[in-house]
Backbone bond lengths (Angstrom), bond angles and torsions (degrees), N, CA, C in turn:
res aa  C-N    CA-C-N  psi(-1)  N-CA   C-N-CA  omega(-1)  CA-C   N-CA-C  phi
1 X - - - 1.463 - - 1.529 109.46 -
2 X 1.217 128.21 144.02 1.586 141.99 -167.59 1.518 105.21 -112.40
3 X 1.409 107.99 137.56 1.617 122.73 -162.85 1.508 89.92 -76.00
4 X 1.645 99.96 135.86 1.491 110.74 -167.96 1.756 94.59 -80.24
5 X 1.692 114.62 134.88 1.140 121.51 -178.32 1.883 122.38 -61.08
6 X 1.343 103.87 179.38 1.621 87.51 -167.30 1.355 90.74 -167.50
7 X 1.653 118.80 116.78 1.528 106.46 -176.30 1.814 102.73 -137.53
8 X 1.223 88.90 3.71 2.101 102.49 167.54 1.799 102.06 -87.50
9 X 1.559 96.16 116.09 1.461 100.16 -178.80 1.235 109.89 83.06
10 X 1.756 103.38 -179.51 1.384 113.36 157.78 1.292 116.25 -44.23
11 X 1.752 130.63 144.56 0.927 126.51 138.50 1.388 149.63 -16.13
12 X 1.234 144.33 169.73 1.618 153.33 141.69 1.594 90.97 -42.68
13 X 1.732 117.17 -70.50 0.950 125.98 -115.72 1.748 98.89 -81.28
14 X 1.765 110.36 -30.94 0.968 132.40 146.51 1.290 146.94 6.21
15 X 1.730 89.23 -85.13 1.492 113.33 150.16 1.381 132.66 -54.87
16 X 1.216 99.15 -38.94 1.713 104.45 -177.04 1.603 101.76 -74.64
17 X 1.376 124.05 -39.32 1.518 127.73 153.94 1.463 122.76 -20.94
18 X 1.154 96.61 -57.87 1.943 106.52 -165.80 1.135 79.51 -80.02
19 X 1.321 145.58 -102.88 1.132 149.88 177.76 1.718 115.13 12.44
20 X 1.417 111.50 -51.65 1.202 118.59 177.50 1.746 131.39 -60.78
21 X 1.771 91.09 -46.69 1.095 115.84 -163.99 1.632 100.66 -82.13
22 X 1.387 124.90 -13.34 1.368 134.93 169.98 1.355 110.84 -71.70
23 X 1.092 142.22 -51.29 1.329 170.04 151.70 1.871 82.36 -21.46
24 X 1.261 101.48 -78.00 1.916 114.06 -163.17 1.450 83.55 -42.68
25 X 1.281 130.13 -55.83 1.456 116.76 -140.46 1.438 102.50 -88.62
26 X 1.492 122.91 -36.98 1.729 117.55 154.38 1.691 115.10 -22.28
27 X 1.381 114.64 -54.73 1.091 125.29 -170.51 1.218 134.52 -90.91
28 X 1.733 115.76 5.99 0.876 153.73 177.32 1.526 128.95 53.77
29 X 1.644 92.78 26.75 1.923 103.81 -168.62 1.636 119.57 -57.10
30 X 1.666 101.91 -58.05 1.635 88.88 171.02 1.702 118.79 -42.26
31 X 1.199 89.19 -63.20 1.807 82.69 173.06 1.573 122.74 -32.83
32 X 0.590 111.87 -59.92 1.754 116.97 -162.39 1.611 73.36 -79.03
33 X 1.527 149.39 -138.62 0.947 117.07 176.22 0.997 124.51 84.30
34 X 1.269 130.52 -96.86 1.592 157.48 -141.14 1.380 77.55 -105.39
35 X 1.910 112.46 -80.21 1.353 113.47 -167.32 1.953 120.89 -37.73
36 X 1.064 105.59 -32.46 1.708 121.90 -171.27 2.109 87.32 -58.39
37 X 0.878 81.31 -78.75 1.566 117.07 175.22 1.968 106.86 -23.02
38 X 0.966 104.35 -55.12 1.732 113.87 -175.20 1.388 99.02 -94.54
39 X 1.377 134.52 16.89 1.607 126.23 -167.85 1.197 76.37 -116.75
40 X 1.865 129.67 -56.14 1.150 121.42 -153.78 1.565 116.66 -79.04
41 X 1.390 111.93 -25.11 1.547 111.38 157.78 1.301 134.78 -77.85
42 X 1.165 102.91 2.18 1.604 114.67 153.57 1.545 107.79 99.81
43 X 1.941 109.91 10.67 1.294 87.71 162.96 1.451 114.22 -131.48
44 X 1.371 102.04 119.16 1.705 135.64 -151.30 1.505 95.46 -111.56
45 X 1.156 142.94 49.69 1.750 138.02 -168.19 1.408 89.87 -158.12
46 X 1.291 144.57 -7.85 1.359 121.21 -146.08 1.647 89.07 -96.53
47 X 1.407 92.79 138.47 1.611 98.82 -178.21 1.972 116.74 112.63
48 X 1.005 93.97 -43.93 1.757 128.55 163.72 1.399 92.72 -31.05
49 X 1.416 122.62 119.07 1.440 104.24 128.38 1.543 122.69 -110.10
50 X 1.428 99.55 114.22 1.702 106.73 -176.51 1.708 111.74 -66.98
51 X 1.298 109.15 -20.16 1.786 100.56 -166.84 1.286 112.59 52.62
52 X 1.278 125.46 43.13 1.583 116.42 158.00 1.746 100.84 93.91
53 X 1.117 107.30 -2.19 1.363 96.70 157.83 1.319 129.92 -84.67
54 X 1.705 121.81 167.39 1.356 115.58 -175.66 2.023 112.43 -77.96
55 X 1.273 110.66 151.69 1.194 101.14 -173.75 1.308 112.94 -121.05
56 X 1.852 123.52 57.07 1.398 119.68 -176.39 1.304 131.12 -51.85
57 X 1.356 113.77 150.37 1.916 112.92 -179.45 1.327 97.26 -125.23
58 X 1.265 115.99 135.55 1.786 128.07 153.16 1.602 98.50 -125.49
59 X 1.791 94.93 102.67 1.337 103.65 -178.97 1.228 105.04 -83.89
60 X 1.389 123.25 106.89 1.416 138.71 135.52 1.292 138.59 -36.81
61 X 1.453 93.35 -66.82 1.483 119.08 -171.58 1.556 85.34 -46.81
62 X 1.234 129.39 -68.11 1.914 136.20 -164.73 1.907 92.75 -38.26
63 X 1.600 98.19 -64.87 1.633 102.66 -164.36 1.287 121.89 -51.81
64 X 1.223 115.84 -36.75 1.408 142.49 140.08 1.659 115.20 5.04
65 X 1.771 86.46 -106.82 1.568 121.55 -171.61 1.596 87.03 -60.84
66 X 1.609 136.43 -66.87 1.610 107.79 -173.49 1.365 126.21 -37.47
67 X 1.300 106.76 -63.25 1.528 114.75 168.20 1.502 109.29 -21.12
68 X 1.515 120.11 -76.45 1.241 114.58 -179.02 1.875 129.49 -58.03
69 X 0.960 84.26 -6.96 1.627 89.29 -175.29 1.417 101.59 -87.31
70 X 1.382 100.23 -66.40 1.714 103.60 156.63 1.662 125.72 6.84
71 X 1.818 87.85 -80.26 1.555 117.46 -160.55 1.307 91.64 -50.51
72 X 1.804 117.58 -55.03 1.351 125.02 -170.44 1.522 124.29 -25.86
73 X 1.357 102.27 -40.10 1.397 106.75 -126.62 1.432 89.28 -158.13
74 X 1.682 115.61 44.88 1.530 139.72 -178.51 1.555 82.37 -97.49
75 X 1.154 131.89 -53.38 1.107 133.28 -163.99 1.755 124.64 -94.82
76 X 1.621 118.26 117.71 0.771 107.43 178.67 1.630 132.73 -17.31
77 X 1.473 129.23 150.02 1.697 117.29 155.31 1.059 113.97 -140.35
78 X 1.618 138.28 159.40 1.147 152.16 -69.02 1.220 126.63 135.13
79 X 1.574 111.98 104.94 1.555 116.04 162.26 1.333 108.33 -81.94
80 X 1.572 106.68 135.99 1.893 111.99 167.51 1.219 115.05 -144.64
81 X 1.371 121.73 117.85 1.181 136.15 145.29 1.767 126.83 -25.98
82 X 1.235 111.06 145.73 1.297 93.62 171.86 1.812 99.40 -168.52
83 X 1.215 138.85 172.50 1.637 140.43 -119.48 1.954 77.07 -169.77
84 X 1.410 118.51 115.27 1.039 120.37 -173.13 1.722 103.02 -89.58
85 X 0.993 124.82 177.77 1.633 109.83 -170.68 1.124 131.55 26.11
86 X 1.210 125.03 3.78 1.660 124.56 171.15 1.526 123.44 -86.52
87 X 1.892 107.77 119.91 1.155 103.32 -167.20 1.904 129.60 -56.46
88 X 1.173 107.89 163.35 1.557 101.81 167.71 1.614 121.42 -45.52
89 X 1.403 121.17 -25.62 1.635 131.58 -173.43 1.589 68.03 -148.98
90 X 1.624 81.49 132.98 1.351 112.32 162.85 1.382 124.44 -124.48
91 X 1.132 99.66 109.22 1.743 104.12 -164.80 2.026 120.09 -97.20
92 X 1.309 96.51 -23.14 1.852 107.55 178.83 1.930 86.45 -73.49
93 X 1.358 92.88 147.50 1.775 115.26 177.45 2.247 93.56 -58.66
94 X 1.026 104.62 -68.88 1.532 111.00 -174.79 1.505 93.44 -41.38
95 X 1.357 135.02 -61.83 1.915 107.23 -170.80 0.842 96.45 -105.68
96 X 1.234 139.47 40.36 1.829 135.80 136.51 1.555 89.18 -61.88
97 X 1.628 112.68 -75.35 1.491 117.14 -167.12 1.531 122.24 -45.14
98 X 1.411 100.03 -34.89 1.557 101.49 -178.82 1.750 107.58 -85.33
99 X 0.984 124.54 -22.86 1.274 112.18 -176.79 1.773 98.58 -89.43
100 X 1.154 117.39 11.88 1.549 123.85 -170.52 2.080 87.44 -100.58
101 X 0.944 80.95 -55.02 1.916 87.74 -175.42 1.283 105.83 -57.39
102 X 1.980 116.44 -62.92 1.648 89.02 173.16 1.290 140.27 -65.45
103 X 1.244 111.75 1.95 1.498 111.38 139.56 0.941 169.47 -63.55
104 X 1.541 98.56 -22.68 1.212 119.04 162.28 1.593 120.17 -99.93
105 X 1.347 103.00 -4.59 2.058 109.51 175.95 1.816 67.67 -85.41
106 X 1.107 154.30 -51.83 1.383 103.11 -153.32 1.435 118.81 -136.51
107 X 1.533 99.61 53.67 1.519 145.03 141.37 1.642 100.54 -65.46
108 X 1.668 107.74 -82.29 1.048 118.19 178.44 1.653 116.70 -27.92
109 X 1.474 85.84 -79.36 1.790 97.23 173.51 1.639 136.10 -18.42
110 X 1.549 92.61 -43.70 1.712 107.71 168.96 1.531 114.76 -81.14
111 X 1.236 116.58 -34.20 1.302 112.30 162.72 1.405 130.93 -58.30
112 X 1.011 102.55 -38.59 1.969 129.73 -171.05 1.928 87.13 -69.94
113 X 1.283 113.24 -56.34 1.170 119.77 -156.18 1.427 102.63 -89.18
114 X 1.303 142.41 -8.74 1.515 132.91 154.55 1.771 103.25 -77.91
115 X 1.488 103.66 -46.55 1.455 98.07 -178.84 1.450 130.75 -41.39
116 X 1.382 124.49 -48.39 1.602 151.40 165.31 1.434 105.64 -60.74
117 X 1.603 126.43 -18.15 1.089 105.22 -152.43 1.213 143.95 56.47
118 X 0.908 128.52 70.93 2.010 123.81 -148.23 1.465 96.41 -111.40
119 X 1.387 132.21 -13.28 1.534 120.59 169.57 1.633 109.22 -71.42
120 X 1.912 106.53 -45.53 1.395 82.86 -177.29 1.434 123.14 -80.59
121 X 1.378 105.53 -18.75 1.552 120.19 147.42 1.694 113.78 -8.33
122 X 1.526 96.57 -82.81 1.260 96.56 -152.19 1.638 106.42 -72.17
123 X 1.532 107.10 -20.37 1.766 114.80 -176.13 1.233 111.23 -65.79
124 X 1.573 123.56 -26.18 1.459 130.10 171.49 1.564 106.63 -81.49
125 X 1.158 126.96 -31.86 1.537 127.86 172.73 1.542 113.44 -61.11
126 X 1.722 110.14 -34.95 1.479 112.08 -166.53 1.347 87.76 -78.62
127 X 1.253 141.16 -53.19 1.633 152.73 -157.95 1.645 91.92 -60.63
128 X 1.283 131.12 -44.59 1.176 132.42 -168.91 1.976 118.97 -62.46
129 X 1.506 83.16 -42.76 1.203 112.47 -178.61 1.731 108.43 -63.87
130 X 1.306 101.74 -72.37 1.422 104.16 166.37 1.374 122.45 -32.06
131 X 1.571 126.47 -79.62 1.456 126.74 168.77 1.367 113.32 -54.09
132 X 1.256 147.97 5.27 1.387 133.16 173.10 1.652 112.40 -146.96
133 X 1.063 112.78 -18.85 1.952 120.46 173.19 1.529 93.92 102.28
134 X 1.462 144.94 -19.16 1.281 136.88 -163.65 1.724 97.00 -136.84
135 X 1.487 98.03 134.89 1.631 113.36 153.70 1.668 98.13 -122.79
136 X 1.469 97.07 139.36 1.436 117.88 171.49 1.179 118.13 -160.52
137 X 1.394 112.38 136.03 1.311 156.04 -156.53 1.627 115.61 -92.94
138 X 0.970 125.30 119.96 1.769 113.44 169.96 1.603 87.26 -138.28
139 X 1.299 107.44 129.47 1.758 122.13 170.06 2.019 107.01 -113.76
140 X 1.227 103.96 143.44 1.399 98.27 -172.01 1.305 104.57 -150.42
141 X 1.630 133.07 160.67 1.258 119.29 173.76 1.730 119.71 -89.49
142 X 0.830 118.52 134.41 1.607 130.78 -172.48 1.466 98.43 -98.13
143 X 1.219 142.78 89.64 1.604 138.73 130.67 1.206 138.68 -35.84
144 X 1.347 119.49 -4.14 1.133 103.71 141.47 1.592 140.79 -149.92
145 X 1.382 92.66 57.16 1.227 121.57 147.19 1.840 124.25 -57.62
146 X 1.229 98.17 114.49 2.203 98.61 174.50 1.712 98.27 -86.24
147 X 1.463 74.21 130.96 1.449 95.91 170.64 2.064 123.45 -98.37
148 X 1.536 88.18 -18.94 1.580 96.39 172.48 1.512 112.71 90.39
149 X 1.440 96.36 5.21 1.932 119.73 163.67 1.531 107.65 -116.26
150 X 1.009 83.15 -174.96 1.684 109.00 -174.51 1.359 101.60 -40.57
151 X 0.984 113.57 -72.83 1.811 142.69 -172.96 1.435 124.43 -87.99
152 X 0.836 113.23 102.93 1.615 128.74 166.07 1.858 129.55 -52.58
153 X 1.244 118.74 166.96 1.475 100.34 -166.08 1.887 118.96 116.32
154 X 1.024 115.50 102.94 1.513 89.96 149.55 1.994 97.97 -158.79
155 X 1.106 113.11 177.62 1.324 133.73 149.54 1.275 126.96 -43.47
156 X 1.670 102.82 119.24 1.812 118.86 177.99 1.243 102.25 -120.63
157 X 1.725 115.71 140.92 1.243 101.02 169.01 1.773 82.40 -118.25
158 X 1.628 122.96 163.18 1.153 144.86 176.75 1.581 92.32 -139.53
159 X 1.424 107.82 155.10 1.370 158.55 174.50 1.572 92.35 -94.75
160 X 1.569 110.27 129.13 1.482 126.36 151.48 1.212 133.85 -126.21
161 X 1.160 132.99 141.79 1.350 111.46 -153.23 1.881 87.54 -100.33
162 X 1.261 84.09 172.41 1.795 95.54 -165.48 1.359 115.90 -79.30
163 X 1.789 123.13 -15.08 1.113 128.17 147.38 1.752 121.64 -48.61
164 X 1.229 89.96 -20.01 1.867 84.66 -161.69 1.840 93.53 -115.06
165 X 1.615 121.97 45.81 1.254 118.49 168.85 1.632 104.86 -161.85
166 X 1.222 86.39 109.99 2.296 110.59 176.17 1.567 94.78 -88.17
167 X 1.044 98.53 133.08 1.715 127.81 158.02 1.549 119.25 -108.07
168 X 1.338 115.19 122.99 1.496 135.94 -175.98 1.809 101.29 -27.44
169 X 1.822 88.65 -61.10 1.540 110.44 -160.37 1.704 110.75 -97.64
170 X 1.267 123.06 36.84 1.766 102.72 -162.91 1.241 127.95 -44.05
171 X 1.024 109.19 0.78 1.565 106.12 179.51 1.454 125.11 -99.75
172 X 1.559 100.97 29.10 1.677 119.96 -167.39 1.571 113.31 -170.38
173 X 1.653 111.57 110.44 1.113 136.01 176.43 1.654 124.22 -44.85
174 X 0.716 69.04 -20.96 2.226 86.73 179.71 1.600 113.59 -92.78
175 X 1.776 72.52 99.63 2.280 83.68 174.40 1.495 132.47 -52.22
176 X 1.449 107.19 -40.68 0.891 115.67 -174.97 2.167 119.80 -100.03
177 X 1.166 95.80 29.22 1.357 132.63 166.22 1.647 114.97 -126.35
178 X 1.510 112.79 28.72 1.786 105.44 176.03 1.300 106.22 -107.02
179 X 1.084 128.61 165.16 1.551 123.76 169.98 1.693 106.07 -74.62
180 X 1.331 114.88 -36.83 1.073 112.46 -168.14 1.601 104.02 -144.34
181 X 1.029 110.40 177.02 2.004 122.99 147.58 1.469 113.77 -165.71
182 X 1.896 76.92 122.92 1.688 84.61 -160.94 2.249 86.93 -103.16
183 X 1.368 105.68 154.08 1.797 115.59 -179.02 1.617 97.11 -132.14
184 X 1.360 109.47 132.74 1.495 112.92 170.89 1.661 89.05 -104.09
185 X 1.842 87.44 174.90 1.709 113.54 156.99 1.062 112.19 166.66
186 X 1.297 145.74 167.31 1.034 168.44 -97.67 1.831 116.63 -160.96
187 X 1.255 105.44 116.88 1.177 97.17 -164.32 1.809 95.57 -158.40
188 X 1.849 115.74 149.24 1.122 134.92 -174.97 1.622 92.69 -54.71
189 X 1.416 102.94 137.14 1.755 119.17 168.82 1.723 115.53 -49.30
190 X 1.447 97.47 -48.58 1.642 115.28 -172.88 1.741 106.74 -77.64
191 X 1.441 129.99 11.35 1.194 147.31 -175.14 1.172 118.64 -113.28
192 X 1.629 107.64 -37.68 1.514 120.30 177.94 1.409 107.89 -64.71
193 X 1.637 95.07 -53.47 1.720 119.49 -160.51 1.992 102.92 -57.57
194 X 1.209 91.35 -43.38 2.040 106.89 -174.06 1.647 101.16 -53.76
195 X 1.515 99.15 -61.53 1.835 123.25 178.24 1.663 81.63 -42.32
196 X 1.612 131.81 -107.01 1.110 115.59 -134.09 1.306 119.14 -89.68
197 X 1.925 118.16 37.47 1.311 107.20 164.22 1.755 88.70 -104.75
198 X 1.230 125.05 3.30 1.862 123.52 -177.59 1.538 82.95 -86.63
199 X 1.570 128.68 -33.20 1.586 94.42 173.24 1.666 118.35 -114.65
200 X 1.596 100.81 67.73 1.330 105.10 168.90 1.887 114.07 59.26
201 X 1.260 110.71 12.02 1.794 103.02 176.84 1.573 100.23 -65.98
202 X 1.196 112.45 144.00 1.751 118.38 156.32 1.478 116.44 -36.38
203 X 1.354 107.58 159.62 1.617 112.52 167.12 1.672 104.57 -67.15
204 X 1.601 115.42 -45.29 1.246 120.65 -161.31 1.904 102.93 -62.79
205 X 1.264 112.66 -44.74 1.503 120.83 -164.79 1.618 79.02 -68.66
206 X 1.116 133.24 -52.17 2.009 126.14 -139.27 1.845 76.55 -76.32
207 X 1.684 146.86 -23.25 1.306 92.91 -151.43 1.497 92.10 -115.45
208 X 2.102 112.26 51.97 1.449 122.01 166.82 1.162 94.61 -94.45
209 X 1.227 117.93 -21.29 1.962 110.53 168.71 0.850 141.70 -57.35
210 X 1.530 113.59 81.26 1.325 107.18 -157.67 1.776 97.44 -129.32
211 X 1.616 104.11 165.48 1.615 117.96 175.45 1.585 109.10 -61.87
212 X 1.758 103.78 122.63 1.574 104.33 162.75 1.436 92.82 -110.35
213 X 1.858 86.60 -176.44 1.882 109.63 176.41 1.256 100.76 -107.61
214 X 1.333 130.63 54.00 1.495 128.60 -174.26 1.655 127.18 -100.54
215 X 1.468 96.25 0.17 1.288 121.92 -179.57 1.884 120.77 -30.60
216 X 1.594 69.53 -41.27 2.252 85.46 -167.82 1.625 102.53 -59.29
217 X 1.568 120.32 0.61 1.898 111.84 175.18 1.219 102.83 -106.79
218 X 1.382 112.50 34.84 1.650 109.92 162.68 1.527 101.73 -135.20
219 X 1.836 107.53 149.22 1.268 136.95 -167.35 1.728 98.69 -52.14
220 X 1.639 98.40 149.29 1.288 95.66 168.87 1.432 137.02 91.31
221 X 1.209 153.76 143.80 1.415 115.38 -159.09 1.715 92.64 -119.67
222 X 2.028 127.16 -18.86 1.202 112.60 163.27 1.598 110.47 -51.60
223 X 1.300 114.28 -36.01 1.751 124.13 -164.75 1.567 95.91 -60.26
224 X 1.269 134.45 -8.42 1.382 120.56 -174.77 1.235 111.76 -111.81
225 X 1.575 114.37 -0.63 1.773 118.04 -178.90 1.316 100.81 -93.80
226 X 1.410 108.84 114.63 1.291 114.09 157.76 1.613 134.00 -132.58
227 X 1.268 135.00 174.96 1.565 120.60 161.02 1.239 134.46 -74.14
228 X 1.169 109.96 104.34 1.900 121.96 -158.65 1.673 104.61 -35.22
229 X 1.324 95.85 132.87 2.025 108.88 167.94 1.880 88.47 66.61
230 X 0.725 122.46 -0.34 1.776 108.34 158.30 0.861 118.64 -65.94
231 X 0.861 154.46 -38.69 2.037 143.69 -166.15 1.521 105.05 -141.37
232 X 1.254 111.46 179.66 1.299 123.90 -178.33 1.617 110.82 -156.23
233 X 1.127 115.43 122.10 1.772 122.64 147.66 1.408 119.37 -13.21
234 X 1.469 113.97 97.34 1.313 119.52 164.60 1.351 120.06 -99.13
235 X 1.358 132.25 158.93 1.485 119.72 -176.75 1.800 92.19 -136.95
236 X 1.081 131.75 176.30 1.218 139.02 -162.32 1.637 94.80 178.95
237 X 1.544 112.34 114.88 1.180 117.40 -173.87 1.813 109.13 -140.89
238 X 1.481 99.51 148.28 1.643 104.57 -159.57 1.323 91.36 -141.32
239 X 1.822 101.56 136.72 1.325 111.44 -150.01 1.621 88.55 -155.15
240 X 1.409 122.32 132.43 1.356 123.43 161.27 1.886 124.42 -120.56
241 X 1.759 82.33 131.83 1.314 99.48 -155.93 1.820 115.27 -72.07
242 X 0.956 108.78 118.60 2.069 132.22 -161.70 1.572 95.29 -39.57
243 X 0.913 112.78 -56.33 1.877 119.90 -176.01 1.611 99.67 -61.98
244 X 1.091 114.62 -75.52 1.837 113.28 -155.72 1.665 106.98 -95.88
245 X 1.552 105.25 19.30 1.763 103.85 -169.31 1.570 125.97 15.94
246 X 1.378 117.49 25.70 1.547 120.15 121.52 0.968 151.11 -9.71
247 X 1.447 145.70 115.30 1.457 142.55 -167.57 1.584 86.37 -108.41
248 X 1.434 108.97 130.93 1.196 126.95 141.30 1.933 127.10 -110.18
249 X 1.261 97.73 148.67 1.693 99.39 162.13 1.663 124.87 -128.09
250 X 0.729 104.13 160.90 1.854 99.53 168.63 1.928 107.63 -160.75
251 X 1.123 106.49 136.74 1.633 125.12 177.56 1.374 110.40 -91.79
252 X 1.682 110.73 123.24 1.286 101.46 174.16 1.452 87.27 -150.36
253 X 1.633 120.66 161.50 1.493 137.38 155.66 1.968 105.10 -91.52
254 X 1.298 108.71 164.99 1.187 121.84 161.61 1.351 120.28 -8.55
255 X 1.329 135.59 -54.60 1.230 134.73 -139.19 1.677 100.81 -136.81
256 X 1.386 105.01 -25.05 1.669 117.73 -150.13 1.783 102.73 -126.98
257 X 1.251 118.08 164.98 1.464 138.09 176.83 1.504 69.97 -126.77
258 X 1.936 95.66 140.12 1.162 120.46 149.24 1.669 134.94 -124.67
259 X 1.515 95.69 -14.03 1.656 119.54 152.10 1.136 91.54 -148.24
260 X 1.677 82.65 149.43 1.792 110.55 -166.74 1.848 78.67 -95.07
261 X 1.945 89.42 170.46 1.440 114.57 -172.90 1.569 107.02 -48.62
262 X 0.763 138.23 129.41 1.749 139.01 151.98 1.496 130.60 -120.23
């Protein structure tokens, strides 16, 4: 069954937002956060009052976390396929074919994985990790992306920072045991509005899209400078349905659906 829609007022998705971001601040994540964040760029005083004293830094914390990222990731990485019991030479017709396929999942694989970039990928994931305790990943299909064929479309993966992802259940490590997972971010007004007239939203629903100052629930304190009434809070939330164990999602801002459930 599909969450009955709602376009009077705030959202569902909304609520579960505030809701979320209350939770964050119990727990004091933006904070630490931000703080992680201003230690590693080297400015570790803010808050200080020195009175005219000098306020030296020997950023560590930076020399530190590179080092470790480094170490990580001294060594090439690599997706690989692999065919469990299948000999080194495969001589029967059946793992001729199969050792023919894992070859080509990871043909693909190296392609997929220079394409995305997945080294600097993962060096921004380790950095993430470090300053905040979580790297996370959301990959999605992009339509309209040119591919330089027939057909358009391919696969993005983005980095989120852990401020900008609510869990149904927080009090339990297991994803696929949440009620939900809801992801904010930030995005141009005139981007939202384009996005949900490409999926058929009304004129009346597209012109609840409007610019907030909501910036301050994202990591970081550049992440909160922005150009006033430019963008708006999007949320994108994924939910699987109890009867047909189905994943659904749907995109909405504050006020507006910008893709309906799918």
């Amino acid at each position: 069954m599909k969450e009955t829609k709602r376009t009077q007022g705030p959202t569902r998705e909304w609520e579960l937002y505030e809701r979320g971001r209350e939770i964050h601040e119990r727990l004091g994540l933006p904070q630490e956060a931000d703080r992680n964040e201003r230690f590693y760029a080297g400015n570790q005083w803010q808050g200080v009052q020195a009175n005219g004293l000098s306020t030296p830094v020997f950023n560590i914390f930076r020399r530190v976390i590179n080092y470790f990222v480094a170490a990580i990731l001294s060594q090439n990485t690599c997706l690989l396929f692999a065919a469990e019991n299948l000999a080194d030479r495969a001589e029967e017709s059946g793992d001729i074919n199969l050792a023919d396929a894992v070859g080509l999942l990871n043909s693909h694989a190296a392609y997929r994985w220079e394409k995305l970039k997945m080294e600097t990928l993962l060096s921004d994931a380790l950095l993430d990790a470090a300053l905040s305790g979580d790297a996370i990943a959301y990959t999605y299909w992009d339509p309209s992306i040119r591919t330089g064929q027939a057909y358009t479309g391919d696969f993005v993966t983005e980095l989120v920072d852990n401020v900008n992802v609510f869990m149904g259940d927080p009090n339990t490590r297991q994803i696929q045991k949440q009620p939900y997972i809801l992801l904010s971010g930030r995005a141009l007004v005139e981007d939202l509005q384009a996005e949900a007239r490409q999926n058929g939203i009304s004129e009346e629903e597209i012109e609840k899209i409007a610019g907030d100052d909501e910036s301050d629930g994202h990591a970081g304190d550049l992440g909160k400078v922005e150009l006033s009434g430019t963008k708006a809070t999007y949320l994108i939330k994924f939910w699987r349905d109890r009867e047909s164990g189905r994943i659904f999602w749907r995109k909405s801002v504050k006020n507006a659906i910008i893709r309906p459930e799918v």
